[in-house]
VOBA-1610 file (N, C-alpha, C; in pm, whole numbers, padded with zeros to 5 digits, always signed):
BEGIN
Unk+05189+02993-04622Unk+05307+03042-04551Unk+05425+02950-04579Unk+05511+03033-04593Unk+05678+02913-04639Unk+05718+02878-04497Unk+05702+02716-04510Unk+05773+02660-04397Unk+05957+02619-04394Unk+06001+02669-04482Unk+06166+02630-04475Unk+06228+02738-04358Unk+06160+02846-04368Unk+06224+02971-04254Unk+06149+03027-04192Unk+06143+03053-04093Unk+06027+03107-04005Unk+06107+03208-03918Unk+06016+03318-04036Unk+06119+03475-03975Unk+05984+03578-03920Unk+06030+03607-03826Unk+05925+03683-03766Unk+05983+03854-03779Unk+05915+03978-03777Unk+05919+04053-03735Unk+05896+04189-03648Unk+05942+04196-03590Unk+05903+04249-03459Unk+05912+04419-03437Unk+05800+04492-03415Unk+05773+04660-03441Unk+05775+04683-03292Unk+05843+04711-03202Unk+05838+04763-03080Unk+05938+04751-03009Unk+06070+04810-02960Unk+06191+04702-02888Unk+06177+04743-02740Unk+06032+04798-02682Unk+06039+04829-02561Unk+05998+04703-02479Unk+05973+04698-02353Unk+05964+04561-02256Unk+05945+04463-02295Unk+05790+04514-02374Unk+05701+04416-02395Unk+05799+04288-02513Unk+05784+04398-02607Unk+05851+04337-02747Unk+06017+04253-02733Unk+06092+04286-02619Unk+06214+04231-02571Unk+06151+04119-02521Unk+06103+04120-02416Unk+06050+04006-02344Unk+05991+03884-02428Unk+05907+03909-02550Unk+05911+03830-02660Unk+06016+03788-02703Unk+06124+03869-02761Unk+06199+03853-02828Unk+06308+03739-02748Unk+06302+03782-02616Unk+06400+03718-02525Unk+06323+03542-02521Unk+06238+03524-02496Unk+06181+03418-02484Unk+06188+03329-02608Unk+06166+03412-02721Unk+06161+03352-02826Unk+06288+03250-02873Unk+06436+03367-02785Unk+06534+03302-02846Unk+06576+03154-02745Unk+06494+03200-02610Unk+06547+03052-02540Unk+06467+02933-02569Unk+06339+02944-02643Unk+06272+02838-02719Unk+06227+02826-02841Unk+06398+02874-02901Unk+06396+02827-03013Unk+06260+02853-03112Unk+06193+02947-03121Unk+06064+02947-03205Unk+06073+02954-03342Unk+06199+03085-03374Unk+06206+03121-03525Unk+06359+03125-03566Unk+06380+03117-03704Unk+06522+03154-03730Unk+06582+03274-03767Unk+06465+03352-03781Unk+06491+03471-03821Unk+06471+03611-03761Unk+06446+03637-03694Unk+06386+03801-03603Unk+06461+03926-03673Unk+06360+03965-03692Unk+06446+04116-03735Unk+06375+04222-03618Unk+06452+04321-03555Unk+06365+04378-03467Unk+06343+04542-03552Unk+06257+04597-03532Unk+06222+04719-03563Unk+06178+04821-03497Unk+06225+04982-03485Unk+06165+05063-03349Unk+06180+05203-03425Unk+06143+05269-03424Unk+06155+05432-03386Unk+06264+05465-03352Unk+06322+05408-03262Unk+06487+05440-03182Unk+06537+05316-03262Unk+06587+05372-03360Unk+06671+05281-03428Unk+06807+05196-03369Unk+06830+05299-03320Unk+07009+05292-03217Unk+06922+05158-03125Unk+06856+05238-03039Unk+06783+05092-02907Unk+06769+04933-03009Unk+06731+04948-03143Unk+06670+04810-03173Unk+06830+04778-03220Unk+06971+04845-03241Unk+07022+04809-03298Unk+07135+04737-03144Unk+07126+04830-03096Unk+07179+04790-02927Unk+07114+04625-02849Unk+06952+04612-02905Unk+06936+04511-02841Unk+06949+04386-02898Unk+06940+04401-03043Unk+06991+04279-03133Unk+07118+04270-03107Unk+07237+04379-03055Unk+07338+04306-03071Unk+07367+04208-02899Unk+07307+04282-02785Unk+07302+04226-02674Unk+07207+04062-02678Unk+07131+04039-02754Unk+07075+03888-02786Unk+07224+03832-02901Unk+07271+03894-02972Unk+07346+03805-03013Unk+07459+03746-02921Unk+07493+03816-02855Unk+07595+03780-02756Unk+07593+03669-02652Unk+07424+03659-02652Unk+07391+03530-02606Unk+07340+03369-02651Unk+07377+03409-02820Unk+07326+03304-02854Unk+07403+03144-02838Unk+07578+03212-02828Unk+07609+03073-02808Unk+07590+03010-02642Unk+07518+03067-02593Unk+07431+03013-02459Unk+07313+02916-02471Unk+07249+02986-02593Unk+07121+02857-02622Unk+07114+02786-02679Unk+07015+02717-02698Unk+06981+02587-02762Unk+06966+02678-02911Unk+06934+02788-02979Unk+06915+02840-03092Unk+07023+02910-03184Unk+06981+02902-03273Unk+07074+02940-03411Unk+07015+03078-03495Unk+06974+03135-03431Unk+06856+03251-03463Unk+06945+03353-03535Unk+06933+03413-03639Unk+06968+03569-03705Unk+06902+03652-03645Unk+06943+03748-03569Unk+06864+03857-03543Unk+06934+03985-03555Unk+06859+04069-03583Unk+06913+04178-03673Unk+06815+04294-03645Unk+06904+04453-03632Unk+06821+04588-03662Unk+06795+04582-03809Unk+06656+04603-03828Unk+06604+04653-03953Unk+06484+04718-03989Unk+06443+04791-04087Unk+06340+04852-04119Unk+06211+04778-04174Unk+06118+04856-04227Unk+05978+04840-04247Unk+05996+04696-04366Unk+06096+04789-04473Unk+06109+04701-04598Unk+06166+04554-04550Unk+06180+04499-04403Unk+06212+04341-04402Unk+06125+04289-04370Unk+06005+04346-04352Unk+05921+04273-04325Unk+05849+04212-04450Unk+05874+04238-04575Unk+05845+04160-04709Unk+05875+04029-04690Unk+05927+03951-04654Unk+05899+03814-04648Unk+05922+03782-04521Unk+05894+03832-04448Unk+05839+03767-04289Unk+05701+03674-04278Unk+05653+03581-04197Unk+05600+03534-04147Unk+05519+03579-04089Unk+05562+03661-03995Unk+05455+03698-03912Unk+05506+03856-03838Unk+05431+03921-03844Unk+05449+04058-03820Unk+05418+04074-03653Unk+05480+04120-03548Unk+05406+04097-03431Unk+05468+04259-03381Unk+05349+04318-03354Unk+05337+04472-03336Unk+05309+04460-03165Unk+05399+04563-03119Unk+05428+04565-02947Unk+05451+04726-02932Unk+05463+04778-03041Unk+05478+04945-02999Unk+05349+04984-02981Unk+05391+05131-02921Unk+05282+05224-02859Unk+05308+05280-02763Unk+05224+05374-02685Unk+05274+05450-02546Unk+05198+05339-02458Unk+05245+05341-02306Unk+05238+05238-02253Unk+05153+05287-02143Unk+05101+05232-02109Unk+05001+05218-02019Unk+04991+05288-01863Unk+04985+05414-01817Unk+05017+05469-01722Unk+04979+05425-01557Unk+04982+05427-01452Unk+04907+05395-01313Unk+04748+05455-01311Unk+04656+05348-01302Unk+04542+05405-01310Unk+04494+05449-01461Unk+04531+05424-01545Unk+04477+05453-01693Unk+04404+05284-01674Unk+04257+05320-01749Unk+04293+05182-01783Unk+04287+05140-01954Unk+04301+05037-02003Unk+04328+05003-02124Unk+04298+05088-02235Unk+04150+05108-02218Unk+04065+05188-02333Unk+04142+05339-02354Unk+04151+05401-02238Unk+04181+05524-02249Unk+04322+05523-02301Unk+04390+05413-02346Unk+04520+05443-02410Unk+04450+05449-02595Unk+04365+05415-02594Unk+04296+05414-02739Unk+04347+05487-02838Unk+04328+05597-02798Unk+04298+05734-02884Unk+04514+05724-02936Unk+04536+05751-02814Unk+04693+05775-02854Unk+04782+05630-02913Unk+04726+05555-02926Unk+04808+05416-03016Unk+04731+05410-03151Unk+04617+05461-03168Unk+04565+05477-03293Unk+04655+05504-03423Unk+04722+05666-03346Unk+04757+05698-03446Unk+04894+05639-03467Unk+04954+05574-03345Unk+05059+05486-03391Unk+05065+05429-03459Unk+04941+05346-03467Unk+04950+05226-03540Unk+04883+05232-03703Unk+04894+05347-03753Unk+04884+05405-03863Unk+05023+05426-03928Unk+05107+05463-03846Unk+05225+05500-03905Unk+05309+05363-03923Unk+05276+05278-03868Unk+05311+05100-03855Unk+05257+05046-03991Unk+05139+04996-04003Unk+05064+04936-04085Unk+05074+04940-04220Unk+05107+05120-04244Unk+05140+05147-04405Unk+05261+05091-04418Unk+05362+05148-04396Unk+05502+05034-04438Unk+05489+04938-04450Unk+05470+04845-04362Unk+05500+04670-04339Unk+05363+04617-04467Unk+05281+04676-04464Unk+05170+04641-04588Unk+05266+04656-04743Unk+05314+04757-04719Unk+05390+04852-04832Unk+05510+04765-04867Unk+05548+04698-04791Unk+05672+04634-04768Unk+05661+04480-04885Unk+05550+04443-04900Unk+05489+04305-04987Unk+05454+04206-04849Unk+05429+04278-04752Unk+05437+04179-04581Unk+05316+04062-04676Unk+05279+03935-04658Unk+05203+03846-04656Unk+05160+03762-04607Unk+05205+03767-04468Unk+05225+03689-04328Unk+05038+03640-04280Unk+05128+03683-04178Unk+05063+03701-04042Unk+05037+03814-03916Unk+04971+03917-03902Unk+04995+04003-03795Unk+04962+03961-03686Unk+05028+03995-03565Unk+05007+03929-03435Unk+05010+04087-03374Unk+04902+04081-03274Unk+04889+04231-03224Unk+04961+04223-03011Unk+05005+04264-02967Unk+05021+04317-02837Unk+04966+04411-02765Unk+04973+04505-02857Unk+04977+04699-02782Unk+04815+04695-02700Unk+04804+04722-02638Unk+04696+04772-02561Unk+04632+04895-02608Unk+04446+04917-02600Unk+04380+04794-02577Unk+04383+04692-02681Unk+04418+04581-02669Unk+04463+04465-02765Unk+04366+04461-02892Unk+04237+04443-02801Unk+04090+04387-02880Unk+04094+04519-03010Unk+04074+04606-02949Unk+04063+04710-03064Unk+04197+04701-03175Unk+04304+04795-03102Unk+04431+04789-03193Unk+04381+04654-03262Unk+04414+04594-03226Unk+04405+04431-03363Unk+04316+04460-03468Unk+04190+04529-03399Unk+04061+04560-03511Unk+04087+04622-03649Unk+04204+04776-03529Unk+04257+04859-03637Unk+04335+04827-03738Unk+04459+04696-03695Unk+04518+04681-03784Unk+04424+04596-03915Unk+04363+04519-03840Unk+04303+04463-03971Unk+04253+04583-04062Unk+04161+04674-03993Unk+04070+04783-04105Unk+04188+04838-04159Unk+04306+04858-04118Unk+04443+04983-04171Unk+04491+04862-04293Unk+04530+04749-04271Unk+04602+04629-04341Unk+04472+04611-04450Unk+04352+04596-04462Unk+04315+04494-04514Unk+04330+04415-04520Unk+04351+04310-04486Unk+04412+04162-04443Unk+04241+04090-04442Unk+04278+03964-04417Unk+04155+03830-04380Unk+04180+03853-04273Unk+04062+03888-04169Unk+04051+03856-04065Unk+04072+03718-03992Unk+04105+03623-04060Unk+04150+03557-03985Unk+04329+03531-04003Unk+04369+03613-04061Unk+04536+03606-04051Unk+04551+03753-03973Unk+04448+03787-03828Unk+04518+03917-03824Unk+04487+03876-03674Unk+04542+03863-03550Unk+04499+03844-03431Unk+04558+03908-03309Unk+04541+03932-03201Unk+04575+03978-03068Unk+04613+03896-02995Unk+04680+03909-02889Unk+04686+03847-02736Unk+04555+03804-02668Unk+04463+03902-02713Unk+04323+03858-02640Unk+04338+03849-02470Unk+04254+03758-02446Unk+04310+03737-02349Unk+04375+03577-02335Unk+04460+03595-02363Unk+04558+03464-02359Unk+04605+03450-02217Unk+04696+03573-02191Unk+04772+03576-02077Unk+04684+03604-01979Unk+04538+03624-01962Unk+04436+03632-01856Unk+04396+03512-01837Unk+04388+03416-01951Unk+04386+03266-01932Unk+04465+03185-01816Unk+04600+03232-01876Unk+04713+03149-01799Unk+04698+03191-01668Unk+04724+03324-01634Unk+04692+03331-01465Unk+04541+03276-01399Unk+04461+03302-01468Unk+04346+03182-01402Unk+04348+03089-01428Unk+04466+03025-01462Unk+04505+02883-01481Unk+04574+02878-01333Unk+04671+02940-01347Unk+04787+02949-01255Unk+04687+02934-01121Unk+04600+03010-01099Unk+04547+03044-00960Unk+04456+02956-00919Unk+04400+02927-01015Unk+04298+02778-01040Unk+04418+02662-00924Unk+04537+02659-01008Unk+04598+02516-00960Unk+04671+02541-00835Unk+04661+02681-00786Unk+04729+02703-00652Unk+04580+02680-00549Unk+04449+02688-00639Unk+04336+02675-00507Unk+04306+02587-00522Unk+04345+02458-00646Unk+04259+02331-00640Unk+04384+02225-00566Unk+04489+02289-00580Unk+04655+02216-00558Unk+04697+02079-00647Unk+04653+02174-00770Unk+04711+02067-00878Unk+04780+02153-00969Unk+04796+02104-01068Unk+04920+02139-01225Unk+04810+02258-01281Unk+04852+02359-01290Unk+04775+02448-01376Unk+04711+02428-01529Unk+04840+02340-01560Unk+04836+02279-01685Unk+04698+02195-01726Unk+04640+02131-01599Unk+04539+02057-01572Unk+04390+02121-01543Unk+04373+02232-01538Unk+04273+02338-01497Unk+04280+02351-01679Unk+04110+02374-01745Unk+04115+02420-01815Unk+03996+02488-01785Unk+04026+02625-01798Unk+03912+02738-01799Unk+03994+02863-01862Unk+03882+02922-01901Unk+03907+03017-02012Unk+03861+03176-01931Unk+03952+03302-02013Unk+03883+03436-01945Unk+03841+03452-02099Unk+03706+03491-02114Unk+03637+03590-02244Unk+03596+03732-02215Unk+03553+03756-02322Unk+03565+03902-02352Unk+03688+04039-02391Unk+03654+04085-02358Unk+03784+04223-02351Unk+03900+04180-02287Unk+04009+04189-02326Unk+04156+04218-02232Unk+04136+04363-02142Unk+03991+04321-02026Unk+04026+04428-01977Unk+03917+04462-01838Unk+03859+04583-01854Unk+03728+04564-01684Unk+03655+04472-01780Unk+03600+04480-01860Unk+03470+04370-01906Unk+03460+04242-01908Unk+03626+04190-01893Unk+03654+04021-01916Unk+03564+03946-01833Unk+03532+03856-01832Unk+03454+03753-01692Unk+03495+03607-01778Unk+03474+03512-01672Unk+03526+03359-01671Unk+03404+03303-01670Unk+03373+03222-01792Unk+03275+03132-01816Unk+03277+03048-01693Unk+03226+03044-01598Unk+03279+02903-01467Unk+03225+02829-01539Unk+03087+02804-01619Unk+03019+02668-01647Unk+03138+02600-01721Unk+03222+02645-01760Unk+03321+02602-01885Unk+03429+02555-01811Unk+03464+02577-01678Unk+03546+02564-01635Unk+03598+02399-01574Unk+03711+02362-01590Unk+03712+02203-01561Unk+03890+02173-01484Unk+03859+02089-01362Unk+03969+02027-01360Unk+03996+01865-01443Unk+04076+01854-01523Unk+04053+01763-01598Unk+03915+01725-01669Unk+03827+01658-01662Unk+03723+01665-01690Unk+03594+01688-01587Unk+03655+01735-01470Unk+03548+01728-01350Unk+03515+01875-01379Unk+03340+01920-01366Unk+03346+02080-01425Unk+03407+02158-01265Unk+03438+02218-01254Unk+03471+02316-01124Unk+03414+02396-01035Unk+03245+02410-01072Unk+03107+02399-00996Unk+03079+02268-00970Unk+03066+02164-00998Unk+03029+02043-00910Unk+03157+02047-00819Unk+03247+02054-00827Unk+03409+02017-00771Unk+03366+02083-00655Unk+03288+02200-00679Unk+03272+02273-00498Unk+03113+02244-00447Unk+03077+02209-00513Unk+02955+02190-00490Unk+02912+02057-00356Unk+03035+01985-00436Unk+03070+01812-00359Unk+03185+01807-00262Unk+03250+01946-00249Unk+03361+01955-00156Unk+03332+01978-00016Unk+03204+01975+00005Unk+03181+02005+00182Unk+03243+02130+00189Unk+03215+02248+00131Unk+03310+02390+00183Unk+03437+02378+00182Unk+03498+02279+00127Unk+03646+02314+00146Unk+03665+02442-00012Unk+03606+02355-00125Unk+03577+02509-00217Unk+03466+02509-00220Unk+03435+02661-00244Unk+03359+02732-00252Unk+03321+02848-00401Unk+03206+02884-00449Unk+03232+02960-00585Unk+03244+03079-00576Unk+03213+03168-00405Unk+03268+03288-00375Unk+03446+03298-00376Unk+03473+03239-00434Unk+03648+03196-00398Unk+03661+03218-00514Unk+03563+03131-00614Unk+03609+03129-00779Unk+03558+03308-00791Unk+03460+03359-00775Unk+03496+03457-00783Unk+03570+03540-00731Unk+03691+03521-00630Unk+03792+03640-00616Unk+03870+03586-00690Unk+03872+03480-00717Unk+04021+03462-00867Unk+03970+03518-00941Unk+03898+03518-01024Unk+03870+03611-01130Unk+03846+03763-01124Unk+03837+03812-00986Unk+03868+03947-00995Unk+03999+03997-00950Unk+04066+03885-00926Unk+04201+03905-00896Unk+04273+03878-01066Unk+04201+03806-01131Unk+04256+03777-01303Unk+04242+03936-01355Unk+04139+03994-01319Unk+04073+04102-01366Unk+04179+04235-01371Unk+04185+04240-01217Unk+04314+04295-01177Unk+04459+04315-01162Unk+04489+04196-01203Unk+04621+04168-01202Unk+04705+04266-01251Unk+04731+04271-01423Unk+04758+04396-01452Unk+04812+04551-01391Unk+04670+04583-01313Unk+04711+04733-01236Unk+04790+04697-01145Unk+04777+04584-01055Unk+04836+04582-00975Unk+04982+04518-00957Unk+04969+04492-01072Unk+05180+04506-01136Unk+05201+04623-01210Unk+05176+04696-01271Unk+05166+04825-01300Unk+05197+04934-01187Unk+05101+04920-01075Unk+05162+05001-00961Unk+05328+04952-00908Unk+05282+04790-00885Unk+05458+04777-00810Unk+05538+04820-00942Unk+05559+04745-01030Unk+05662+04796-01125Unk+05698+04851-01252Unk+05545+04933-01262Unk+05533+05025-01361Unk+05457+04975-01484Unk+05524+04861-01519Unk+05453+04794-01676Unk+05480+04642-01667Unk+05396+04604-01702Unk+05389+04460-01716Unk+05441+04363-01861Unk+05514+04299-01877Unk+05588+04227-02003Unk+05655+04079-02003Unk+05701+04046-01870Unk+05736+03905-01881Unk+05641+03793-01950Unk+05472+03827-01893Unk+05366+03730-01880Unk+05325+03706-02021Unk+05306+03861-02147Unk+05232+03877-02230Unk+05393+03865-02314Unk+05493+03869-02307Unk+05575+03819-02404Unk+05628+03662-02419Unk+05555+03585-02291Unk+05555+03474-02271Unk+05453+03354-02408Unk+05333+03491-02372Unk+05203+03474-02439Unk+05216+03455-02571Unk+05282+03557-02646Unk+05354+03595-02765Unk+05362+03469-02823Unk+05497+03436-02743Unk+05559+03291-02767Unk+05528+03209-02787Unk+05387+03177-02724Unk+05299+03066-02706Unk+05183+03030-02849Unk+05177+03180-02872Unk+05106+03203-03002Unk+05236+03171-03106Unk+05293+03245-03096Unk+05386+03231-03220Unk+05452+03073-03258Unk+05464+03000-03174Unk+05480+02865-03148Unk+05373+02772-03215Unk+05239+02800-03209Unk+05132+02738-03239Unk+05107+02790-03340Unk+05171+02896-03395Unk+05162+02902-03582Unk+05252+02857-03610Unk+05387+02862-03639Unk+05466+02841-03689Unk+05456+02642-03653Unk+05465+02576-03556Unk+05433+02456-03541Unk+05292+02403-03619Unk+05209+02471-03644Unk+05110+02464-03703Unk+05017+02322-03658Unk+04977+02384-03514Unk+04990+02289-03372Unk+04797+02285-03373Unk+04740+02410-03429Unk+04577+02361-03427Unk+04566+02340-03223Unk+04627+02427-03181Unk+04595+02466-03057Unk+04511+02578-03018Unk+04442+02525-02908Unk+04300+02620-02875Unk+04414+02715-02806Unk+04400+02869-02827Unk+04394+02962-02758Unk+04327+03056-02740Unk+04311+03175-02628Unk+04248+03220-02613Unk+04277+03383-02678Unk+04262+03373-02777Unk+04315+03530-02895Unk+04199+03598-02920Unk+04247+03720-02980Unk+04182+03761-03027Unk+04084+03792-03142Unk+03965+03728-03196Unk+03964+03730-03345Unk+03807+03804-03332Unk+03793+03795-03484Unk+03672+03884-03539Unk+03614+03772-03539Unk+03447+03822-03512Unk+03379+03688-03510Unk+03243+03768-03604Unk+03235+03654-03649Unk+03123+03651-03772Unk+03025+03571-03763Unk+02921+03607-03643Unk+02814+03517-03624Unk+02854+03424-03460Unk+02947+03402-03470Unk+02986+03320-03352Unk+02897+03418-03215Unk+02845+03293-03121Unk+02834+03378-02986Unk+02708+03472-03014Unk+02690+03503-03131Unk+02531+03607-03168Unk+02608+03721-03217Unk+02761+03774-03218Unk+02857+03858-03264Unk+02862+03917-03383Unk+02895+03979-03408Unk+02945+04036-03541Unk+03066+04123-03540Unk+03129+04176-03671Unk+03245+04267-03645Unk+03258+04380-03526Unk+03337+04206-03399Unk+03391+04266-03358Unk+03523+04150-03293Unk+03652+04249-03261Unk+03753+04146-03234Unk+03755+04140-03085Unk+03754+04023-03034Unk+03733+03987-02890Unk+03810+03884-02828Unk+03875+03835-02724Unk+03908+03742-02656Unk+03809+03614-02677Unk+03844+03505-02767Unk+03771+03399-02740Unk+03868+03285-02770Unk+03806+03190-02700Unk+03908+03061-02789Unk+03899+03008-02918Unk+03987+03000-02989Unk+04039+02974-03121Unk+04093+02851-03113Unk+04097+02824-03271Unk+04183+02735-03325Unk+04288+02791-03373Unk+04413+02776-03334Unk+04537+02861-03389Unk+04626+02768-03500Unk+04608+02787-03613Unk+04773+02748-03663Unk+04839+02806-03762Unk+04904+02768-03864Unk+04990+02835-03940Unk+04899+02931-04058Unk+04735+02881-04088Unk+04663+02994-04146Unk+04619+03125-04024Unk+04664+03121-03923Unk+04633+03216-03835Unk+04495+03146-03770Unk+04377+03193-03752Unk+04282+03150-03682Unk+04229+03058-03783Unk+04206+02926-03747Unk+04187+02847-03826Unk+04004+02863-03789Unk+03958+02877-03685Unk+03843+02889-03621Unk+03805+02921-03492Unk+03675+02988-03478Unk+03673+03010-03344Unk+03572+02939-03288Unk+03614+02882-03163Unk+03510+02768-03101Unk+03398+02873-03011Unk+03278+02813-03033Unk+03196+02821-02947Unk+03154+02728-02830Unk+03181+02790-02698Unk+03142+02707-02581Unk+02988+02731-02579Unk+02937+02652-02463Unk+02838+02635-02429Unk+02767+02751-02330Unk+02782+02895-02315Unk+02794+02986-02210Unk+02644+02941-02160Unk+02623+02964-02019Unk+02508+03009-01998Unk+02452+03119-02019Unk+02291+03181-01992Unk+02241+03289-02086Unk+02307+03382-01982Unk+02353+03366-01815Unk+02426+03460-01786Unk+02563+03535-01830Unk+02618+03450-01861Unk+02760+03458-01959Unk+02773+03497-02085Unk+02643+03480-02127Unk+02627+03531-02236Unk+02587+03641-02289Unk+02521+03708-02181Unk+02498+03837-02159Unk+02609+03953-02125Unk+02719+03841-02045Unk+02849+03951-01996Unk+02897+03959-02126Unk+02913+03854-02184Unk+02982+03820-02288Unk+02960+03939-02445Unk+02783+03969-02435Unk+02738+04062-02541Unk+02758+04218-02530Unk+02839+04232-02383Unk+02799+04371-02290Unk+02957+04375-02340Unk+03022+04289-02284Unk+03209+04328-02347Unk+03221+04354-02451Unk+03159+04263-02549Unk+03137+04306-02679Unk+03089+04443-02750Unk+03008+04501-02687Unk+02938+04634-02718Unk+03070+04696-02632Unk+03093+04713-02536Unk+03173+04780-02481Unk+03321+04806-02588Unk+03285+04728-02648Unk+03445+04750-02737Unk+03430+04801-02875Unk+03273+04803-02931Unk+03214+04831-03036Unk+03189+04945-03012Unk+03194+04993-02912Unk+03112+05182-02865Unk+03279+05258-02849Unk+03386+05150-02800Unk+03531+05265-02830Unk+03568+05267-02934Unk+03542+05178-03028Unk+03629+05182-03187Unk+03518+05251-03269Unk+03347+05300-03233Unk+03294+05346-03328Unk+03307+05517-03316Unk+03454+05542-03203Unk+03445+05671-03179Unk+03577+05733-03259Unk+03658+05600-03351Unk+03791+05655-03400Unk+03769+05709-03505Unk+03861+05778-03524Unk+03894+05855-03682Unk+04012+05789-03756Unk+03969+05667-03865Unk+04116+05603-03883Unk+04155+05660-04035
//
């Protein structure tokens, strides 16, 4: 990947893909964004409303309406279109109808000489990502999702509002699906280095692991239940974006929690799943294996099939 410019481009200019885009420009990630949409007019309206703010930030960013053909020397391709996610749908059942979106995506930007990086959004994450790889041909490991990244961070977040420390300091992970199947390794789970089952174990009831499990079905949930108050969810997962896109382009060899194809890892095979990675500028540099217990490991093989039984029903 050429490190003198780090131009990203971006296929979606609805919430999600703004909310990236917006973030991107207040931390400085790339110099280049080109945005791309269907509603040409909208991507050309919102590049010019980010330019208007640039002499506000700390960044020097080009951003620009453009088509399929700029994505030939981009960096990194990061796909956010699709139909969006209705009240009560849940992830999977948007399947069928982003499929064929993301057919009409993939040929251009391939077509284009793209040599990047694809970074996936659209929901359900795990799959779409799958697709783009099978549509792209690409190395599976330059082709990745959100995973569950942003399911991470809020059981981070919630972790440090029940332990009353820095979230930053909670490290525990959500695996599986971006979706009902996800579950939280607890054995894996740590404040600093203390695991977070002894932490309650030695707390005299002040915690408890019936607690750790309503955070995680509150991680589980989260989603719908911003979906009901305000329709669609995008601040959190364009945050996420950022976070990824940061750790390639920095070429930072930071664990996140993405999406990749795993080849043997975990007892797995082709399939793309939420796990923690090694992220950097080759895209997934590797994917780590924790230590699950055989209970976790069982949720862990059941998400997995669960995502292998919706993608063996597409027509791509």
């Amino acid at each position: 990947m050429k490190t003198d410019k780090r131009k990203v481009a971006l296929v979606g200019c609805g919430m999600v893909g703004m909310s990236y885009a917006y973030a991107m420009l207040n931390q400085n990630v790339c110099d280049e964004l080109v945005l791309i949409d269907v509603d040409k007019k909208r991507a050309e309206g919102e590049a010019m409303d980010m330019n208007h703010g640039l002499a506000f930030s700390g960044s020097n960013m080009k951003i620009f309406a453009g088509s399929y053909d700029d994505c030939g020397d981009a960096d990194i391709v990061c796909i956010c279109a699709g139909v969006a996610q209705k009240p009560g749908e849940t992830r999977l059942d948007l399947l069928q109808r982003n499929a064929a979106v993301f057919k009409s995506i993939i040929d251009p930007v391939t077509e284009s000489g793209f040599n990047g990086l694809f970074l996936v959004a659209t929901n359900p994450v795990d799959i779409m990502t799958r697709i783009t790889c099978a549509l792209s041909g690409f190395n599976p490991r330059r082709v990745l999702g959100t995973g569950t990244a942003l399911d991470t961070a809020r059981l981070r977040y919630l972790l440090g509002d029940y332990f009353h420390v820095d979230p930053r300091n909670m490290h525990a992970y959500v695996m599986g699906e971006h979706g009902d199947s996800e579950f939280v390794p607890w054995s894996q789970a740590m404040l600093a280095t203390k695991p977070v089952l002894e932490l309650c174990r030695q707390s005299g009831g002040r915690y408890c692991s019936e607690e750790l499990d309503k955070i995680a079905e509150e991680v589980r949930t989260a989603a719908y239940k911003i979906i009901e108050a305000k329709r669609a969810t995008y601040y959190g997962i364009g945050m996420a974006l950022t976070r990824i896109t940061r750790a390639v382009f920095g070429n930072e060899s930071s664990v996140l929690t993405v999406s990749a194809m795993l080849r043997g890892e975990y007892g797995q095979k082709d399939v793309f799943v939420g796990v923690p990675c090694i992220v950097n500028r080759s895209g997934i540099q590797r994917v780590l294996e924790l230590n699950l217990s055989e209970e976790e490991q069982a949720r862990f093989s059941a998400s997995c099939e669960t995502l292998r039984e919706s993608y063996a029903g597409l027509k791509l």
